[in-house]
C-alpha positions in Angstrom: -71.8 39.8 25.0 -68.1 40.6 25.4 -67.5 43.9 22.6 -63.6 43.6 23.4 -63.3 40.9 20.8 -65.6 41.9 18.4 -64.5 42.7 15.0 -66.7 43.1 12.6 -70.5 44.3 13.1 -73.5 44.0 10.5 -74.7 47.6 12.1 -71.4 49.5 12.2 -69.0 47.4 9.8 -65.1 46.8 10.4 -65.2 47.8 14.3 -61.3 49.5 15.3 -58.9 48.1 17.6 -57.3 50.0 20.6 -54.6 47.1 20.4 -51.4 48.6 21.3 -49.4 46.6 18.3 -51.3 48.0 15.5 -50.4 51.3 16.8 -47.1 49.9 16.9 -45.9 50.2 20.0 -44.1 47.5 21.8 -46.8 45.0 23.7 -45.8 45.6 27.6 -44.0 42.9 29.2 -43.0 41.5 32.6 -40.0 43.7 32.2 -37.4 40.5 31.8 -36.1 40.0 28.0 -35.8 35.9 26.8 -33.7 34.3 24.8 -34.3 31.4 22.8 -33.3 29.2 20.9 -35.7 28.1 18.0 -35.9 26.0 14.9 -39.4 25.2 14.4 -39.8 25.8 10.5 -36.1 26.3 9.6 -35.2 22.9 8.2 -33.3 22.3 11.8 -31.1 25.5 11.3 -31.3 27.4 14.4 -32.3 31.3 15.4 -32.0 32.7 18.9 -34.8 35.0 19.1 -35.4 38.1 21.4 -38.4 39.1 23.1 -39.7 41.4 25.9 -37.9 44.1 24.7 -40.6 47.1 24.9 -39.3 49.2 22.1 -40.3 50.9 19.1 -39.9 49.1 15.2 -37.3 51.7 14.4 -35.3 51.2 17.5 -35.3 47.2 17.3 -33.8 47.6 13.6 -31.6 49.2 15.4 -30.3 47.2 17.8 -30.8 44.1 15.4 -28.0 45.8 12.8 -26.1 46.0 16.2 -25.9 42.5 17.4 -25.5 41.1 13.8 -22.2 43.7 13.8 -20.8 42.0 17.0 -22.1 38.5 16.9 -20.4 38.1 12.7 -23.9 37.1 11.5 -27.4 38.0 10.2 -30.6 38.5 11.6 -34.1 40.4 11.2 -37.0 41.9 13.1 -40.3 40.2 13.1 -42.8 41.8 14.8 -41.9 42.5 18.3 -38.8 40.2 18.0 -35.4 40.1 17.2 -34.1 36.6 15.3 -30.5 36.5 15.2 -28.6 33.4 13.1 -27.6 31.0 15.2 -26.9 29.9 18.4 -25.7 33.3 20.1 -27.5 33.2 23.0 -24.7 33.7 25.5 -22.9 36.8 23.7 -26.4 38.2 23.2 -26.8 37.9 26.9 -23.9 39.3 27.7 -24.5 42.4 25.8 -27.7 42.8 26.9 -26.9 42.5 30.7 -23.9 45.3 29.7 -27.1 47.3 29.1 -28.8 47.0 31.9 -31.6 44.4 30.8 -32.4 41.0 33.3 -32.2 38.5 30.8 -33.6 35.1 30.7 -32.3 32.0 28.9 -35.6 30.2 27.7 -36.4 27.1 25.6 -34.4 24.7 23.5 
């Protein structure tokens, strides 16, 4: 039997997790950050979303209130992921690669 999934025992009860994102700490990546472009469940308006980025929850609120200041539009952090309004893929790129991330247009 494989414990690493195991959640919930009738001899111990709720069994913890040493998953790294309920600690909240960024999951560890490939080191490469992706942009994309996605709609799904947003009545056809679009977000480019940003992921890889191995940082803590304080410092992607950070950065988010950043990008929305010099793309001119909003945004939020989901999890692990930046969504900024809109198709900004390429001046998000740009500023990323200004700070010394490899960057990765992905999907749609």
């Amino acid at each position: 039997m494989n414990d690493s999934r195991l959640v919930y025992s009738t001899d111990l009860g709720r069994i913890k997790t040493n998953d790294s994102q309920a600690k909240g700490q960024a999951p560890k990546g490939d080191g490469i950050v992706r942009l994309k472009r996605v709609t799904k469940g947003r009545k056809g308006k679009g977000v480019s979303t940003i992921e890889g980025l191995e940082m803590t929850p304080s410092e992607l609120k950070a950065l988010c209130s950043e990008f929305k200041k010099q793309c001119g539009c909003g945004g939020s952090v989901k999890g692990f992921i930046i969504e900024i309004q809109g198709d900004v893929r390429e001046k998000l790129k740009s500023i990323l690669e200004n700070r010394g991330f490899k960057v990765k247009l992905a999907g749609g």
